[in-house]
C-alpha positions as a LaTeX table, in Angstrom:
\begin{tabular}{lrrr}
\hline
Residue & $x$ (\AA) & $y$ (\AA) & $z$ (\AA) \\
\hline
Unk1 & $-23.63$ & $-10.43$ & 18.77 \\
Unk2 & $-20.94$ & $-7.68$ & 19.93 \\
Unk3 & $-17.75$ & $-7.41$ & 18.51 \\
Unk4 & $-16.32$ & $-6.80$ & 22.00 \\
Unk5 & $-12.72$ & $-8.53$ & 22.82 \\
Unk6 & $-13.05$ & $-9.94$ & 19.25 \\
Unk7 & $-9.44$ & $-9.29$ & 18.04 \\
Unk8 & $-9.34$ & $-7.66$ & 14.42 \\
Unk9 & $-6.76$ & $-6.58$ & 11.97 \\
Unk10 & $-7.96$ & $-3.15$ & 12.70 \\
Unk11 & $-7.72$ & $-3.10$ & 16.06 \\
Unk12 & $-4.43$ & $-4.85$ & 16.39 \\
Unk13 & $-2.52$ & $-2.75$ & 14.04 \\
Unk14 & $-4.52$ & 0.46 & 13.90 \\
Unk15 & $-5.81$ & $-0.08$ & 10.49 \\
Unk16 & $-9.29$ & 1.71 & 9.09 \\
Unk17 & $-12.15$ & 0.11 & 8.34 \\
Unk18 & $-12.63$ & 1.98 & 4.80 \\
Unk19 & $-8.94$ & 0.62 & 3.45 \\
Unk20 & $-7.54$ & $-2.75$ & 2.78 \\
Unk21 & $-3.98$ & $-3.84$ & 2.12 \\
Unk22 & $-3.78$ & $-4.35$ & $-1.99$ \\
Unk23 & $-0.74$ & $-6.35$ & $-2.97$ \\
Unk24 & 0.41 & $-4.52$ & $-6.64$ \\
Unk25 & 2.83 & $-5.33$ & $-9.26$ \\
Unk26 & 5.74 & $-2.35$ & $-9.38$ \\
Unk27 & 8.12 & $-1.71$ & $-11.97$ \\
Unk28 & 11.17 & $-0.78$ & $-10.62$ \\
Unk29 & 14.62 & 0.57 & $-10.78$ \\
Unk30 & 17.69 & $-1.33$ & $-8.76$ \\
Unk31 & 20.79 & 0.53 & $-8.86$ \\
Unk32 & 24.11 & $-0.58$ & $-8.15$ \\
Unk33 & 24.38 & 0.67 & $-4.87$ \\
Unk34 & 21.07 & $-1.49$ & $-4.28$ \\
Unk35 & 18.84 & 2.01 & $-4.14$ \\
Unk36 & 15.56 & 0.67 & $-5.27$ \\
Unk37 & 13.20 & 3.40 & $-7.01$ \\
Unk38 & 9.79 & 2.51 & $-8.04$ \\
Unk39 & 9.03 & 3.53 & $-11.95$ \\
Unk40 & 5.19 & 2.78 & $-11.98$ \\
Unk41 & 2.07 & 0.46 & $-10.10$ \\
Unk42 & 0.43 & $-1.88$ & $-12.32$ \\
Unk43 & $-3.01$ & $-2.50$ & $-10.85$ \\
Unk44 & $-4.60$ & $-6.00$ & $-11.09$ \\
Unk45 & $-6.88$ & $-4.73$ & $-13.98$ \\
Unk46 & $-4.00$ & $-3.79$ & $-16.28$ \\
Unk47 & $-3.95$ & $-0.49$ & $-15.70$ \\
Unk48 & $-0.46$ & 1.53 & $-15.58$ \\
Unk49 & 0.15 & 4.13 & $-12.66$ \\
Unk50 & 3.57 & 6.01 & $-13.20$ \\
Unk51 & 5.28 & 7.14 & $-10.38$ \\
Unk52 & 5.87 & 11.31 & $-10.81$ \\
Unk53 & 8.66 & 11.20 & $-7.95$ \\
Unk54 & 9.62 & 9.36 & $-4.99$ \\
Unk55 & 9.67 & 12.10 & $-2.27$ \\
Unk56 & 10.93 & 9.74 & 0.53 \\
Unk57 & 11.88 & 6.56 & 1.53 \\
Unk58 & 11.77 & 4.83 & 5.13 \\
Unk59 & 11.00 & 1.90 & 7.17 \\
Unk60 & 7.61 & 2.17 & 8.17 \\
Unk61 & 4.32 & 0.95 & 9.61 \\
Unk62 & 1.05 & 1.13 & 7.17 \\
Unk63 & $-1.38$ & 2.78 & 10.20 \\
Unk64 & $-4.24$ & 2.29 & 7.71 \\
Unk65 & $-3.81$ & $-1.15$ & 6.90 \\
Unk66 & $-1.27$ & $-2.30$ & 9.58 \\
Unk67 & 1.85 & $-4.14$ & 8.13 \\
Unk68 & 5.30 & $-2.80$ & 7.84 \\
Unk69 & 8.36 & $-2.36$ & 5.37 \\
Unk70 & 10.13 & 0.03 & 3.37 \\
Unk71 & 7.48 & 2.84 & 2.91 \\
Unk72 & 7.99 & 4.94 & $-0.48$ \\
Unk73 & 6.29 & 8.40 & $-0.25$ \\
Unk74 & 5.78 & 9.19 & $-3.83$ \\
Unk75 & 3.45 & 11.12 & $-6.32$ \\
Unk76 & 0.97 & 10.15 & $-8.90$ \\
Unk77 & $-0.61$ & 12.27 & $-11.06$ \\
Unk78 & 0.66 & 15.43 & $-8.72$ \\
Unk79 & $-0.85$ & 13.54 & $-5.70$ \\
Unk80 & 1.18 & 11.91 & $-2.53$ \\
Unk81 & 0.58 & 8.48 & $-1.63$ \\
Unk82 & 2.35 & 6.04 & $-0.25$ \\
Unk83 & 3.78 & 2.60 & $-1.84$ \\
Unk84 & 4.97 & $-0.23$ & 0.45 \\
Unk85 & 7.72 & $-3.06$ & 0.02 \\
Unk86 & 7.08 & $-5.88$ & 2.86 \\
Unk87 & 10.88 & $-6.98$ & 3.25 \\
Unk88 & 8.92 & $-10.26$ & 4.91 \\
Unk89 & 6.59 & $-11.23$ & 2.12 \\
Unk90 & 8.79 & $-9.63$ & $-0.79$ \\
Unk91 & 5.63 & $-7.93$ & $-2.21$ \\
Unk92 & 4.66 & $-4.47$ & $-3.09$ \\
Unk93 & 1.39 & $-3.24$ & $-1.81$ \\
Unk94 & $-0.84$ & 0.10 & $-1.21$ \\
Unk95 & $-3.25$ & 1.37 & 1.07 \\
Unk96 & $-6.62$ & 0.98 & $-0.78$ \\
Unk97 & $-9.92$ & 2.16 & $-0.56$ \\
Unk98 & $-12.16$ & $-0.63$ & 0.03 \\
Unk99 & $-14.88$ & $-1.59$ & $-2.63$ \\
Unk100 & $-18.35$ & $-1.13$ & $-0.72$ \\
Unk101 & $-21.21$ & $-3.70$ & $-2.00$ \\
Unk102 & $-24.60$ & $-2.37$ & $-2.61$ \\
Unk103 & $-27.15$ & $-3.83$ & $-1.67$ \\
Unk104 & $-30.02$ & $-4.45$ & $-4.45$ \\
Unk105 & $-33.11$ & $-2.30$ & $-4.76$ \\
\hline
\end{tabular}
């Protein structure tokens, strides 16, 4: 059967097939003046992801998992990613790498 015409979140909001939007806890910083800084990602496992720096900070669309909000440009472990607050759903979330199956042997 051909995917033809079938609408998709990919093809709707120029999102890739290898990443999927992961909602994350975030630990976070509010300042008076309402500047919100990100202090570190707690994945859904437990595990704790400090935040190095946040390099920028912008309204934004997520072009690999569609999606929009304030986009954080930051640093983890001395690499750049990018962390997103959806000012609709009030959630944090990244741009993951989607868990492939294998297929048994």
């Amino acid at each position: 059967m051909s995917d033809r015409g079938h609408i998709t979140h990919t093809n709707v909001y120029g999102g890739q097939p290898d990443r999927e939007k992961k909602y994350v806890d975030v630990v976070s910083l509010t300042t008076s003046d309402a500047l919100v800084t990100p202090l570190y990602i707690v994945w859904d496992d437990g595990r704790r992801f400090n935040i190095d720096r946040v390099t920028n900070r912008r309204q934004a669309h997520s072009l690999k998992t569609g999606g929009t909000g304030m986009r954080y440009t930051i640093q983890v472990n001395g690499r750049q990613t990018y962390l997103y607050y959806d000012d609709y759903q009030r959630r944090w979330f990244v741009e993951a790498k989607r868990m492939r199956c294998q297929e048994p042997t």
